[in-house]
C-alpha positions in Angstrom: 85.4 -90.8 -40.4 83.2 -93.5 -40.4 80.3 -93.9 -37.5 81.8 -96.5 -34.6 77.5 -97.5 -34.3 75.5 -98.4 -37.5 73.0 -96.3 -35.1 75.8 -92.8 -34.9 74.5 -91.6 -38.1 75.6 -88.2 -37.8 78.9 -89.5 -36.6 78.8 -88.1 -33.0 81.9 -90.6 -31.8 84.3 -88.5 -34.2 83.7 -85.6 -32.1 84.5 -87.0 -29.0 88.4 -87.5 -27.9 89.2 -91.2 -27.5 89.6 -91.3 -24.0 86.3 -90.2 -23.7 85.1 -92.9 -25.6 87.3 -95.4 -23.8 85.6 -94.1 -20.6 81.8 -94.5 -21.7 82.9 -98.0 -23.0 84.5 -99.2 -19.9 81.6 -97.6 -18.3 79.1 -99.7 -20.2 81.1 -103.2 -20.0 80.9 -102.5 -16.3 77.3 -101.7 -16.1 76.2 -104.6 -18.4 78.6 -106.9 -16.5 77.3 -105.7 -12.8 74.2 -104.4 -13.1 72.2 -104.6 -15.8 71.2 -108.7 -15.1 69.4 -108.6 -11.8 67.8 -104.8 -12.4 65.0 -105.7 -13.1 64.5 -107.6 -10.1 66.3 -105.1 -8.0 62.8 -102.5 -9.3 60.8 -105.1 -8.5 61.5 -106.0 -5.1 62.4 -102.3 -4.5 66.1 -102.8 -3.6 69.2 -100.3 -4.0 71.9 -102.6 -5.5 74.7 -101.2 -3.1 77.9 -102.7 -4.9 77.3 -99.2 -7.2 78.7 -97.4 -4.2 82.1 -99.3 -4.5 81.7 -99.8 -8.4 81.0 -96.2 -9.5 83.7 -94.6 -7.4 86.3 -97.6 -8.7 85.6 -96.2 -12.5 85.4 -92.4 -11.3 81.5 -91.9 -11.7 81.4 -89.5 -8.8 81.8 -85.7 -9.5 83.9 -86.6 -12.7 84.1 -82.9 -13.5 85.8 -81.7 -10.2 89.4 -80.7 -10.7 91.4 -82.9 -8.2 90.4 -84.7 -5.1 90.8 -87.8 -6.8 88.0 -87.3 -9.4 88.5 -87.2 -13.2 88.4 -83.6 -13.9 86.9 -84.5 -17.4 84.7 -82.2 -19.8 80.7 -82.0 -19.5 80.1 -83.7 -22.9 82.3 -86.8 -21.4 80.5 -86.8 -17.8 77.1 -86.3 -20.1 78.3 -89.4 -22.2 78.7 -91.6 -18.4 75.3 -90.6 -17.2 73.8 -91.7 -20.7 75.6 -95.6 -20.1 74.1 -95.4 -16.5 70.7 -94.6 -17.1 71.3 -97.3 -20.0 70.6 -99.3 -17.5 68.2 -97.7 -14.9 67.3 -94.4 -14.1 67.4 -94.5 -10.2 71.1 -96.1 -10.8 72.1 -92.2 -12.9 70.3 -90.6 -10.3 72.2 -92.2 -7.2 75.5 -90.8 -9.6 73.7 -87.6 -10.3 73.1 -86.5 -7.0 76.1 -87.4 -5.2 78.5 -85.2 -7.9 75.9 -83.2 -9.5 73.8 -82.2 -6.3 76.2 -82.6 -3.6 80.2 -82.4 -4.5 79.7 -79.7 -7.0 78.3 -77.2 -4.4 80.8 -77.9 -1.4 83.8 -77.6 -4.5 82.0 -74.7 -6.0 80.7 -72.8 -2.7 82.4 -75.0 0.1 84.9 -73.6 2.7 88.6 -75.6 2.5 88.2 -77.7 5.2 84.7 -78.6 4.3 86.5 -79.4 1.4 89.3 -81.3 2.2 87.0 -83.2 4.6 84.7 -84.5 2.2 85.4 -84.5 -1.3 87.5 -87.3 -1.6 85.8 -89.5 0.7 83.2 -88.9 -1.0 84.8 -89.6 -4.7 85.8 -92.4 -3.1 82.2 -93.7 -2.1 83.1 -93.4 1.5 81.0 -90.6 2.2 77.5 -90.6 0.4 75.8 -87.3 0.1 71.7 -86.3 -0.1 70.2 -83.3 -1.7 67.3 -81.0 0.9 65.6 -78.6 -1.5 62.1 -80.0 -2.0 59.4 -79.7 0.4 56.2 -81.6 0.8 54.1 -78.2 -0.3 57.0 -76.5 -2.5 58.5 -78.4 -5.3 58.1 -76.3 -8.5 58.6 -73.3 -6.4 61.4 -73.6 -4.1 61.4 -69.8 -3.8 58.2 -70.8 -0.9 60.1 -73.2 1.1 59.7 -72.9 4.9 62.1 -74.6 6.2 64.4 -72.1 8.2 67.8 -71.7 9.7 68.1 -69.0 12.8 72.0 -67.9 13.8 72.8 -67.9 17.2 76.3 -67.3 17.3 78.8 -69.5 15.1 75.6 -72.2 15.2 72.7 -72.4 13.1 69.8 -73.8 13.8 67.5 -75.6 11.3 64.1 -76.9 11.1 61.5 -77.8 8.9 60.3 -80.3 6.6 62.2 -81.5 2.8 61.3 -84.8 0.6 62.4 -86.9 -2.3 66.0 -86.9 -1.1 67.6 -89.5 -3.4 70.4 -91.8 -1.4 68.8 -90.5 1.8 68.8 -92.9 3.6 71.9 -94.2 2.6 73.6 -91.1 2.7 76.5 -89.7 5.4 75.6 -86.5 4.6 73.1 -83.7 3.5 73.2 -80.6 1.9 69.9 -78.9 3.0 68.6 -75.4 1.7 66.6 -72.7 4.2 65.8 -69.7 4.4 67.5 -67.2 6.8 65.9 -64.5 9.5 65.8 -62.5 6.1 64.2 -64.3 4.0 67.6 -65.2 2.1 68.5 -68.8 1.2 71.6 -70.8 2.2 72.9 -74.0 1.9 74.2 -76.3 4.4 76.5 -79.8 4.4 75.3 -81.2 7.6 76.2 -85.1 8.5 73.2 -87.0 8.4 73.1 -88.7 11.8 73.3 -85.2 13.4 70.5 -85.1 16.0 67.4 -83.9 14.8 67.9 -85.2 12.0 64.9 -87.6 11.0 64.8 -89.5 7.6 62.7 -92.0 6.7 62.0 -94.1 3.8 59.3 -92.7 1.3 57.6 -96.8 0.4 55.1 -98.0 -2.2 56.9 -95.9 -5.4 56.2 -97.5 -8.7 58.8 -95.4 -10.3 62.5 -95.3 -9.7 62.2 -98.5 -7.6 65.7 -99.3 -7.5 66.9 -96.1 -6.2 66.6 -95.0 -2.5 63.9 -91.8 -2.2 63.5 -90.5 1.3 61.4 -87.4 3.6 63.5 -85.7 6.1 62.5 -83.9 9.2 64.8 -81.5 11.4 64.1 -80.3 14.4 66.4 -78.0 16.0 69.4 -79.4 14.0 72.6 -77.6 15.2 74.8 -76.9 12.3 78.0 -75.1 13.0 79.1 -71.9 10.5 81.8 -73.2 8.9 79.2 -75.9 7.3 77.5 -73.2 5.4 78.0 -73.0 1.8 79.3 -69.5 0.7 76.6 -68.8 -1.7 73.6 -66.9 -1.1 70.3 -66.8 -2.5 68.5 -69.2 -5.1 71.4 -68.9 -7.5 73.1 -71.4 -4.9 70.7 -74.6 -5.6 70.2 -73.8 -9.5 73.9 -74.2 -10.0 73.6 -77.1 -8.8 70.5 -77.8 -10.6 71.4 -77.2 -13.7 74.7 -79.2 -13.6 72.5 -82.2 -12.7 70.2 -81.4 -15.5 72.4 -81.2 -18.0 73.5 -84.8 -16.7 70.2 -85.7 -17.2 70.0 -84.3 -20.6 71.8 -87.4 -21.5 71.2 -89.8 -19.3 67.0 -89.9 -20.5 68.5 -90.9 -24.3 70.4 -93.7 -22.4 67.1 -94.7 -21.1 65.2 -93.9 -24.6 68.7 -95.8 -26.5 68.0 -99.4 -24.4 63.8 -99.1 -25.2 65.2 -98.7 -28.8 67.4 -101.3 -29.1 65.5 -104.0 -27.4 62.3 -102.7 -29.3 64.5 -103.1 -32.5 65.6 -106.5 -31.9 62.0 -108.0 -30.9 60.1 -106.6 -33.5 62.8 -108.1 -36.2 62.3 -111.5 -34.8 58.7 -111.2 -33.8 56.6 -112.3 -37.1 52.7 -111.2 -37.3 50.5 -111.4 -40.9 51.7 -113.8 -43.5 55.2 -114.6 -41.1 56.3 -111.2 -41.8 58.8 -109.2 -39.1 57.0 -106.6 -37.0 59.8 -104.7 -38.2 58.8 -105.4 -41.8 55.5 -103.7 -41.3 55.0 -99.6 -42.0 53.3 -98.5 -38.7 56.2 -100.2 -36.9 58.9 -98.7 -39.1 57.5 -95.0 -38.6 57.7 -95.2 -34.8 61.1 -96.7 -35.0 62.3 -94.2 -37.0 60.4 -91.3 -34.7 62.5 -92.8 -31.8 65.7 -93.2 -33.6 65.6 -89.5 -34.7 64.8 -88.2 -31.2 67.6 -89.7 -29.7 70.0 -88.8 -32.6 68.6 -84.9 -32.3 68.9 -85.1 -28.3 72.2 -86.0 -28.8 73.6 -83.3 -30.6 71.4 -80.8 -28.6 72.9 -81.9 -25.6 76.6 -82.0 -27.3 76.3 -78.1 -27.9 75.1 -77.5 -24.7 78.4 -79.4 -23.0 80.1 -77.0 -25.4 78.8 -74.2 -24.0 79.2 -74.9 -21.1 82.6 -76.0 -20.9 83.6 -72.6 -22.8 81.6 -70.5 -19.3 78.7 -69.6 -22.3 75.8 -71.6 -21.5 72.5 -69.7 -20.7 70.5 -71.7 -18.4 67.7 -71.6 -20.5 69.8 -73.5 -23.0 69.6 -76.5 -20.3 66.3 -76.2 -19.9 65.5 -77.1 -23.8 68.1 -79.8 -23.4 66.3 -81.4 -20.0 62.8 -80.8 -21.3 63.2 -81.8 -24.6 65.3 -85.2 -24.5 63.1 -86.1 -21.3 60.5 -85.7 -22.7 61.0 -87.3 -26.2 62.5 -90.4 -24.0 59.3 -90.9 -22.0 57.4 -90.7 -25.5 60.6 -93.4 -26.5 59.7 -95.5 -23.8 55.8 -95.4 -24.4 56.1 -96.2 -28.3 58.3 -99.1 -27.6 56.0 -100.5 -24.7 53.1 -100.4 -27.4 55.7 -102.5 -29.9 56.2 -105.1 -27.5 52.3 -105.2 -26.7 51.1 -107.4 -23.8 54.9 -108.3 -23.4 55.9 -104.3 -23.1 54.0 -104.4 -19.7 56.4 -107.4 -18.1 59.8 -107.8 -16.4 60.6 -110.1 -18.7 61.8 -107.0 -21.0 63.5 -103.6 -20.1 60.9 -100.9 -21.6 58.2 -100.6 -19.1 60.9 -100.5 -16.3 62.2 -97.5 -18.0 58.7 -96.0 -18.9 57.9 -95.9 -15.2 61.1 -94.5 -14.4 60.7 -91.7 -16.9 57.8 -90.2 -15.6 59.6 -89.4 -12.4 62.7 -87.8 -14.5 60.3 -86.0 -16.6 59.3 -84.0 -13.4 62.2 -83.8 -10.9 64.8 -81.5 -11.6 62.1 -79.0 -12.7 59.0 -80.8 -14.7 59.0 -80.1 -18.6 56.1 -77.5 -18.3 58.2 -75.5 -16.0 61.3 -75.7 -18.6 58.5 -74.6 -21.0 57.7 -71.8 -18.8 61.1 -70.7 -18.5 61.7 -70.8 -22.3 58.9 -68.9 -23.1 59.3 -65.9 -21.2 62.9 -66.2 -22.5 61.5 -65.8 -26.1 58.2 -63.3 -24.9 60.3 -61.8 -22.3 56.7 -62.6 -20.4 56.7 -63.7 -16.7 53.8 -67.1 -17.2 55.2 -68.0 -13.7 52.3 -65.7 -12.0 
């Protein structure tokens, strides 16, 4: 079968179903259509365009793996293929997605009691209900296993406080799931509506990464949550679940990212002409980064394609998503970096897409565990060596 792109050189379309393919090319008219014209001025000015709520839950961008309540119920190599046409466009745009399916719906279908089901996983596959993500904390990122924040039981109520930040969609978001640690010591997750009192988020300002995304700090004091909003999961095993469904996402979605630096580097270096009238493409230096790039994104791809097999046959170790996150983030960012040099002075303007996308690289390079601590995890997986302490 012949590639679909002159750029699919190792043919990755023909091992996709069709309707997969339909989806990631209705998903890219839309974003190109929607979103994709006033981005850049959405980073700049630092605003969430909110027409993705009612967009991405019209072309079933929310949770697209869930089974029923009105979501897609697709494979992870197809939901992998929609966060790559996101982040196409903008990072912050794949996170919003990420977070509300990835980060939020997947622990209240995986771990969620029915009613907390039935309550909120259609509205929120709907867009009606927007969710936020608590496991961060201003003095424990890389090491969530530290985090203070606590929840006491007092009969059928729990009571939280403490302190979590960088909640994407906070404060946008109709709910929170929020992870603390009990009277033992044990962690538990809870889906608490966000205007519950005690409940105090606020707006995390002056980013210069992931500008058109909404990033936010939350404080609770004594936030009254009632039992049957506790996820039935115990432990750190709860959040990485979620965790590494949202990296695998993200897997993708960077070579989306690292794909548009490509393609607009490609373009503006073949009509560009420096020395004699000659293409920037035309010149060697030029042609060995482009060719760097292109083979990072095609080797991404089918490293991130095995690990959405894996997954999907219930076989994936998790250290296998952490090559996947850690590698094709971080071959992105060095994407998005080689093509900002290509466009020179012009690489450093929103006139072009690249440096937009650099920025926002260096934030998905370390959320969702930074690429040292993927390399950490991978080496003692290969040393059988605990680096962590």
């Amino acid at each position: 079968m012949a590639a679909s792109s002159p750029f699919d050189l190792m043919q990755l379309d023909s091992l996709f179903p069709k309707e997969s393919l339909q989806l990631r090319d209705q998903t890219r008219e839309m974003i190109n259509k929607d979103f994709l014209p006033q981005i850049n001025e959405n980073f700049e000015n630092e605003v969430f365009p909110t027409k993705a709520v009612k967009s991405f839950a019209e072309a079933k961008l929310f949770g697209p793996t869930i089974q029923g309540y009105g979501c897609l119920g697709t494979d992870h190599n197809t939901y992998g293929l929609l966060m790559q046409e996101i982040e196409r466009c903008d990072s912050g745009l794949r996170s919003f997605a990420s977070v509300q399916g990835a980060l939020c719906m997947y622990p209240i279908y995986k771990f969620g009691k029915k009613p907390i089901k039935d309550k909120y996983l259609e509205a929120m596959a709907k867009g009606d209900v927007i969710g936020c993500f608590g496991l961060t904390e201003p003095e424990h990122g890389s090491n969530p296993s530290g985090m203070t924040t606590t929840a006491t039981k007092r009969g059928d109520t729990w009571i939280l406080n403490g302190h979590k930040r960088w909640l994407t969609n906070g404060l946008i978001s109709d709910l929170a799931v929020i992870w603390a640690k009990n009277d033992d010591g044990k962690v538990n997750g809870f889906v608490i509506p966000s205007k519950t009192r005690g409940m105090n988020l606020k707006a995390i300002p002056h980013r210069w990464s992931l500008r058109a995304s909404v990033s936010a700090e939350l404080e609770l004091v004594d936030v009254e949550v009632d039992e049957s909003h506790r996820l039935d999961i115990e432990g750190l095993k709860g959040p990485f679940s979620c965790l590494n469904l949202a990296r695998f996402g993200i897997g993708w979605g960077a070579l989306g990212a690292a794909q548009a630096c490509f393609e607009e580097t490609l373009c503006y270096t073949k009509q560009r002409s420096q020395f004699a009238n000659k293409p920037l493409a035309g010149h060697q230096l030029i042609q060995a980064k482009l060719v760097e790039i292109f083979t990072d994104i095609t080797t991404g791809q089918l490293l991130s394609f095995r690990t959405g097999q894996l997954l999907d046959a219930g076989d994936l170790a998790a250290q296998a998503v952490s090559m996947a996150k850690m590698n094709n983030v971080s071959k992105s960012l060095k994407a998005a970096r080689l093509c900002r040099d290509m466009l020179g002075a012009n690489g450093v303007t929103l006139q072009y897409h690249v440096g937009r996308h650099l920025m926002n690289l260096e934030t998905v390079n370390t959320y969702e565990g930074t690429e040292d601590i993927h390399r950490l995890i991978l080496g003692q997986f290969i040393t059988g060596e605990n680096a962590f302490l």
